[in-house]
C-alpha positions as CSV (number, residue, x, y, z in Angstrom):
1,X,0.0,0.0,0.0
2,X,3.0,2.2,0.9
3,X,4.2,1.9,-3.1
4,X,1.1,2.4,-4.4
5,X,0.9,5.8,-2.7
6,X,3.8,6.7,-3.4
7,X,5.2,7.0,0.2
8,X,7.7,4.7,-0.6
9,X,10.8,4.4,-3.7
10,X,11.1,0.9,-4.2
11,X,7.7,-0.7,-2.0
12,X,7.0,-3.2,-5.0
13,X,10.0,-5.2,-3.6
14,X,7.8,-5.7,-0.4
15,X,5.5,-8.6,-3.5
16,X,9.0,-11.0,-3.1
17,X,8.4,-11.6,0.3
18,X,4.8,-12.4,-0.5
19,X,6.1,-15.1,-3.3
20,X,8.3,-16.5,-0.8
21,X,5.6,-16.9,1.8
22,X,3.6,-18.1,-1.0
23,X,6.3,-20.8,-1.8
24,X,6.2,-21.7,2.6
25,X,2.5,-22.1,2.3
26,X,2.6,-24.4,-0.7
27,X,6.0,-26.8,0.5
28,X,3.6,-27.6,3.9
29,X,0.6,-27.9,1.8
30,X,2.2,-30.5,-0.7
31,X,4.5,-32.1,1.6
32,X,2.6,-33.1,4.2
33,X,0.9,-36.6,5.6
34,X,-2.9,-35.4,5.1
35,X,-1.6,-33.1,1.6
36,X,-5.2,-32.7,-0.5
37,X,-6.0,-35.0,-3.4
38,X,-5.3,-33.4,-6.7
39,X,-8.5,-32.3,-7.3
40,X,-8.8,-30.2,-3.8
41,X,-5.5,-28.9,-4.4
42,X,-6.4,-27.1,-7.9
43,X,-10.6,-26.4,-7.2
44,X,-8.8,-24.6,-3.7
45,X,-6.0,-22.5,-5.3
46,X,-8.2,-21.3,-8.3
47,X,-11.0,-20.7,-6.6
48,X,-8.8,-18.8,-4.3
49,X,-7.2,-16.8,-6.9
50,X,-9.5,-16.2,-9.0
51,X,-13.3,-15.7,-7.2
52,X,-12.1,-12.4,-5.2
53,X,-10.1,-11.0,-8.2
54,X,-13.2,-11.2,-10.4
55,X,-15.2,-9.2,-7.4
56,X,-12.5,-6.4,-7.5
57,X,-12.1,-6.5,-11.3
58,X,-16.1,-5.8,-11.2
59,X,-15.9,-3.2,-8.8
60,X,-13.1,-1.8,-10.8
61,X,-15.3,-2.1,-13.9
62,X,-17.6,0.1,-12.8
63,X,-15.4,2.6,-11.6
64,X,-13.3,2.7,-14.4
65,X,-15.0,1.0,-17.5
66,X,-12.7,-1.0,-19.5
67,X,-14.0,-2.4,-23.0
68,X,-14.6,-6.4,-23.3
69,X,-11.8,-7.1,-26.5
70,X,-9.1,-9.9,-26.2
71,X,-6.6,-8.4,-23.5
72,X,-10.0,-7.6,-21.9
73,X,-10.5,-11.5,-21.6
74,X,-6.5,-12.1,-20.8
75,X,-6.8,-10.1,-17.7
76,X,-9.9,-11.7,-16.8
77,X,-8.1,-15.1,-17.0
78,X,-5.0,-13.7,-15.9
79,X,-2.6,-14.6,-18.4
80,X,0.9,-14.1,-18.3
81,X,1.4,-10.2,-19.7
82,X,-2.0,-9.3,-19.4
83,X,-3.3,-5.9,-19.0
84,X,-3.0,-5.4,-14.7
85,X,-5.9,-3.0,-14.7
86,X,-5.8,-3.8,-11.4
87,X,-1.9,-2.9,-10.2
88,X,-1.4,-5.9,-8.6
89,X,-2.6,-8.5,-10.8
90,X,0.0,-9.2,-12.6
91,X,1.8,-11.2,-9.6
92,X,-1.1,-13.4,-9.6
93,X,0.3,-15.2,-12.9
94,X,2.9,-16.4,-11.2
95,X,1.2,-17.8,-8.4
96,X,-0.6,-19.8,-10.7
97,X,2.1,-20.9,-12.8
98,X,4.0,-21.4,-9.8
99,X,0.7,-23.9,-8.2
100,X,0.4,-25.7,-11.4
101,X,4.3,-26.6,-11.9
102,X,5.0,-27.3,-8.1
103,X,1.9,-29.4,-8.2
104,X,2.5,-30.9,-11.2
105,X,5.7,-32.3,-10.3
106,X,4.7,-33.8,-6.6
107,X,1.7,-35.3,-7.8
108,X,3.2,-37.2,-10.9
109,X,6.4,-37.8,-9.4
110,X,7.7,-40.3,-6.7
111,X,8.5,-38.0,-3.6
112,X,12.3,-38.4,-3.6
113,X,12.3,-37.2,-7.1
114,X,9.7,-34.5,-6.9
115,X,12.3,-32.9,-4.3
116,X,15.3,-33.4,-6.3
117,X,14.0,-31.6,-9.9
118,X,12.8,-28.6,-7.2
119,X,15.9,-28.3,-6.3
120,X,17.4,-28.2,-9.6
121,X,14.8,-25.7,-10.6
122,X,15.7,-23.6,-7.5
123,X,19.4,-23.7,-9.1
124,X,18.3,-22.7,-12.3
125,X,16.2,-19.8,-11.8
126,X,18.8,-18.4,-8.8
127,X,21.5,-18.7,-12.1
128,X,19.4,-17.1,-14.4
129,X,18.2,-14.5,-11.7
130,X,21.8,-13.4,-11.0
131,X,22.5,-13.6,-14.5
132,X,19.5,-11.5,-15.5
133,X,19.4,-9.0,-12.8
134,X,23.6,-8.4,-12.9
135,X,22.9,-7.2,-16.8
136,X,24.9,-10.2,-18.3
137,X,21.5,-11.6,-20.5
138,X,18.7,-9.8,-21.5
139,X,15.6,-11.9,-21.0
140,X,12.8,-9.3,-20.4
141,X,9.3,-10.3,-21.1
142,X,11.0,-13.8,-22.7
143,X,9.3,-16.7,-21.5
144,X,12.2,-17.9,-20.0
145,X,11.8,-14.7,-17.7
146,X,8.5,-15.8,-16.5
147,X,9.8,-19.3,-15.9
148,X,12.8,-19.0,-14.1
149,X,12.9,-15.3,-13.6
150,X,13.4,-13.6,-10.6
151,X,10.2,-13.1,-9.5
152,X,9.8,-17.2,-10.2
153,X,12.9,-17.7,-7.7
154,X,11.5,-16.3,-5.0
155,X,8.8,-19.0,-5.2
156,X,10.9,-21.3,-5.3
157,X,12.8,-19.5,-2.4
158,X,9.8,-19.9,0.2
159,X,10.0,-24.0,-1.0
160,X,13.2,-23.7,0.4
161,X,12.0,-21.9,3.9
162,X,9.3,-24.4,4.3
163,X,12.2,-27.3,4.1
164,X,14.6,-25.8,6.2
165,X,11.8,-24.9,8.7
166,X,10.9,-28.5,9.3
167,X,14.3,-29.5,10.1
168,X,16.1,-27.1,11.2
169,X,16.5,-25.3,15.0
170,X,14.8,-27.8,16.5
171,X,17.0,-27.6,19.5
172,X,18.6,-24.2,19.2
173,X,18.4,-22.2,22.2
174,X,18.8,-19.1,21.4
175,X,15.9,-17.0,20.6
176,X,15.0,-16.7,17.0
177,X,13.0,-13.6,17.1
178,X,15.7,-11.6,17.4
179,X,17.9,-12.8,14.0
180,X,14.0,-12.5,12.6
181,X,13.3,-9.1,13.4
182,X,17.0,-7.7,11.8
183,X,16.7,-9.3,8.8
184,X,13.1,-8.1,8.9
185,X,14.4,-4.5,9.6
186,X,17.1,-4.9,6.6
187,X,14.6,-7.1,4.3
188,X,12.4,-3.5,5.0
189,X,15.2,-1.4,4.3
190,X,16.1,-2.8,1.0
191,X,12.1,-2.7,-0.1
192,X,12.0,1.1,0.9
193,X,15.7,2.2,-0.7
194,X,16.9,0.6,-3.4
195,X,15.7,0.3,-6.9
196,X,13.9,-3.4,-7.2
197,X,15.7,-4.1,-10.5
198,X,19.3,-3.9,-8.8
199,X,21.3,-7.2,-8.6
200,X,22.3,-6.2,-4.9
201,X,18.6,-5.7,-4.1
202,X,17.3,-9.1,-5.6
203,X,19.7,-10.9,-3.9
204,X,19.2,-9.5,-0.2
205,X,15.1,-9.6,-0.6
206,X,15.5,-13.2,-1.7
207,X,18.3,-14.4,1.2
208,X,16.6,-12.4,3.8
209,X,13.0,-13.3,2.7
210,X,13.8,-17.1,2.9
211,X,14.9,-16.6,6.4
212,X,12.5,-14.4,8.0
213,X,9.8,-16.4,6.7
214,X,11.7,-19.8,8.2
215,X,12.7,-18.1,11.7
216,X,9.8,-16.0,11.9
217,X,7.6,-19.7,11.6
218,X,9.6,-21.5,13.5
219,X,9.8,-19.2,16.3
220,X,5.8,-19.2,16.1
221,X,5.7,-23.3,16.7
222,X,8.1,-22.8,19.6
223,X,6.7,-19.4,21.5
224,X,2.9,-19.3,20.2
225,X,1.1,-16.0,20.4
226,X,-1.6,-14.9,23.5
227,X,-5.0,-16.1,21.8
228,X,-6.2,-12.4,21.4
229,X,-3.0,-11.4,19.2
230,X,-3.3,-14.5,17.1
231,X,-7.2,-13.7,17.0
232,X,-6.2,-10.0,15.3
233,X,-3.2,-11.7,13.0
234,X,-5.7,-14.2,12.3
235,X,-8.3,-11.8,11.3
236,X,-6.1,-9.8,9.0
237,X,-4.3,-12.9,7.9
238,X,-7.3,-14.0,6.8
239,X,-8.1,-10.7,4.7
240,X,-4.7,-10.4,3.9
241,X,-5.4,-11.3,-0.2
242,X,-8.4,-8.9,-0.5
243,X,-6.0,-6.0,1.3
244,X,-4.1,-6.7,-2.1
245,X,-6.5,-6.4,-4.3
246,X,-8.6,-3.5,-2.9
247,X,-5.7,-1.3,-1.7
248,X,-5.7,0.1,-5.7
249,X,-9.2,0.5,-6.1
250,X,-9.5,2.6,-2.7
251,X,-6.5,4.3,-4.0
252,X,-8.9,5.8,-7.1
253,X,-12.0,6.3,-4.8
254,X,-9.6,8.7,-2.9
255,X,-7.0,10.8,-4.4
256,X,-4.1,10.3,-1.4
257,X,-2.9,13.7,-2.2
258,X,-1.6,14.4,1.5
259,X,-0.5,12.2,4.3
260,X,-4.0,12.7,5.9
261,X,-6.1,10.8,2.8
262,X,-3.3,8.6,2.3
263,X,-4.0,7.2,6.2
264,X,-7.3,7.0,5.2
265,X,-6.8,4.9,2.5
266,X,-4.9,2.7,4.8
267,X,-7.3,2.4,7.6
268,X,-10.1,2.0,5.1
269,X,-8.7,-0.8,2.6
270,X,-8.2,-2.5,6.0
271,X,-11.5,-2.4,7.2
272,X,-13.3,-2.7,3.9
273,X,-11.1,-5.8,3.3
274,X,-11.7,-7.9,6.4
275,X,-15.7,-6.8,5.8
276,X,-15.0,-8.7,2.8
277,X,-13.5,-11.5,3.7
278,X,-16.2,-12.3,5.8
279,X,-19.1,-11.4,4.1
280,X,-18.0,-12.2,0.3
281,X,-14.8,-14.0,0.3
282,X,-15.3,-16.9,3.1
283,X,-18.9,-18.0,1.8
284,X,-18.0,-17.6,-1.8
285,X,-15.4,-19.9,-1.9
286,X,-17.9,-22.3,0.1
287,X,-20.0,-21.7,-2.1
288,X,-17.7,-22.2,-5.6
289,X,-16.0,-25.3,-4.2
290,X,-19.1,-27.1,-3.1
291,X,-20.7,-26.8,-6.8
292,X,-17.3,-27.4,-8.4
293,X,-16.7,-30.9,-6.2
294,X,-20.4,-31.6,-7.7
295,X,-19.2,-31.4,-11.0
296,X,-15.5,-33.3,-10.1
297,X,-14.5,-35.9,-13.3
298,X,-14.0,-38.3,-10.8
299,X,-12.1,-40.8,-12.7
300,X,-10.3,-38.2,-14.9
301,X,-8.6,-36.9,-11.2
302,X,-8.3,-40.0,-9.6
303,X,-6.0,-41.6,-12.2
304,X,-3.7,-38.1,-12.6
């Protein structure tokens, strides 16, 4: 919200961290005993992507009418280079590409295997990142950008965070929200100062991404919060995905042309957002993945 109103040089760096968590959320989903069949896996993450991003692009609509042609239906469907009439929709691509791939390969593969070509895809897209970033190929808006591009690595990145936090500092004793909260402080830092599309920057959001994301979660297993705090995380955890979305679109309902409107816009995308995630959001997805599992091609996912 901070970049989008221009209170900040380089906020857009703050969306790696989000990939990376992204990546965490998706390594315990896949990885674990009770992971979801196939089928639950996809009808949740497109339903989840796509359901609330259709309610703001309608909103959005009717604010700012957009005509119905072909990149009209590209940004509908979000396809990679679409039109982001709304600013942030353009990460959304890459989560999907990012589900299907990462899904792809743990379901079809044996386990020991899946882990082993993520690796080696994690080693690709940090060479191509460095190489890409430090000016030694040019790969912009190439498809082997989108694949194994930076943004891509950071994905890949919170993979590696949701390893490393099953297996690691298990019997450390030192206290980990300490090391969290500098490279939190410096992972900030780097977002606010330096221009997103410097090597140096990539590099230090990526690192420190992967492990504020691991300490930060593994410090939560071992100290967990007071059940009011986590009620309020929770809460806004919950609405975290429509803050995304609607941040823009309160943006153009209110100009932000002095710190005064600009904390409005704050305070209200907040509120408006967790409004609806519980009235819209939470029973729509109900809703879309009950008539979805009606319609299932049972055999069709049972033998992928």
């Amino acid at each position: 919200m901070f970049h989008h109103l221009n209170i900040t040089r380089s906020g857009n760096n703050g969306v790696y961290i989000f990939f990376a968590i992204s990546g965490f959320v998706i390594y315990l989903k896949l990885f674990s005993r009770d992971r979801p069949t196939p089928f639950q896996f996809f009808r949740n993450r497109i339903t989840k992507i796509f359901f609330l991003y259709w309610v703001a692009l309608f909103i959005l609509s009717l604010l700012l009418p957009f005509p119905l042609d072909s990149s009209a239906i590209q940004t509908i469907l979000l396809f990679p280079g679409h039109i982001s009439r709304i600013k942030v929709s353009w990460s959304l691509s890459y989560e999907l590409y990012f589900y299907f791939l990462t899904a792809a390969i743990v379901y079809l593969l044996p386990h020991k295997y899946a882990k082993t070509v993520l690796f080696l895809l994690l080693i690709s897209a940090t060479m191509v990142s460095i190489l890409y970033t430090g000016g030694w190929i040019q790969i912009k808006s190439s498809v082997l950008n989108f694949f194994l591009g930076k943004n891509t690595w950071h994905f890949f990145l919170g993979l590696l965070s949701g390893y490393l936090s099953t297996i690691s500092f298990k019997s450390a004793r030192v206290p980990l929200i300490l090391p969290a909260f500098i490279l939190g402080t410096i992972l900030l830092s780097a977002a606010f100062i330096y221009p997103s599309d410097d090597l140096f920057t990539v590099l230090v959001t990526g690192a420190l991404s992967t492990g504020l994301v691991c300490l930060s979660t593994v410090y939560e297993r071992r100290n967990p919060l007071p059940a009011k705090q986590a009620r309020v995380f929770g809460i806004l955890g919950d609405a975290s995905y429509a803050i995304y979305l609607f941040a823009p679109i309160v943006g153009i309902m209110i100009p932000g042309r002095n710190p005064q409107e600009k904390i409005i816009i704050v305070l209200l995308t907040i509120s408006i957002s967790v409004l609806v995630n519980r009235f819209i959001e939470g029973p729509g997805l109900v809703f879309c993945r009950k008539m979805l599992s009606v319609f299932k091609p049972v055999h069709i996912i049972n033998e992928f």
